[in-house]
C-alpha positions, 0 to 999 in steps of 0.5 A: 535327160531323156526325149521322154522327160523333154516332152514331159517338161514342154507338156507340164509348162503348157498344163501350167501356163493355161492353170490346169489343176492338180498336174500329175505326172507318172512314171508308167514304164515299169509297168507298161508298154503304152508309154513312158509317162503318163499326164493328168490334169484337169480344168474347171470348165469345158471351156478352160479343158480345151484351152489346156489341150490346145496350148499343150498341143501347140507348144508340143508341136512347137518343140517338134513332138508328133501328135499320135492321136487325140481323143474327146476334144469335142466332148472336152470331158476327157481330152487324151493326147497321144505323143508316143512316149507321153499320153497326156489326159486332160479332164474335167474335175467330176470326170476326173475323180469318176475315172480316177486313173491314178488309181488304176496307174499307182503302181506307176511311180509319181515325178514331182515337177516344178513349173 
């Protein structure tokens, strides 16, 4: 199994621990040179949106994956986390249908995950 679908198993579990909803992962690397694999998930509230990004956070850094950059905590309508290979978006549920990145990312290829 590869680094990349390492980190996006550690990732998915985290969005899933903390009931994220609607978990997408897609496979951008055909299509793209920004990552390998792209997350998207929402929460409920402001609230449960940072929770998400912080239990993601600390259970990547957990298995050793390196925090590039992270975007839009304070705001916590849109949290991007940049591990690389892997950008997870986390959003609120209006934000996310507004910005609708499945849309712009379908000709990445969706991965069915269990958690």
């Amino acid at each position: 199994m590869s680094k990349s679908m390492d980190m996006v198993k550690t990732a998915y579990q985290a969005l899933d621990k903390k009931l994220a909803e609607d978990i997408k992962v897609i496979d951008i690397s055909k299509v793209s040179v920004l990552a390998d694999y792209f997350i998207i998930a929402n929460g409920a509230n402001i609230n449960q949106v940072q929770a998400i990004a912080d239990e993601v956070l600390e259970k990547m850094e957990q298995a050793g994956y390196q925090l590039r950059q992270i975007e839009g905590y304070q705001s916590a309508i849109w949290i991007l986390m940049d591990f690389s290979d892997v950008v997870i978006h986390v959003f609120s549920r209006d934000d996310r249908r507004f910005y609708d990145l499945e849309r712009i990312w379908r000709d990445g290829t969706i991965v069915e995950m269990e958690a």
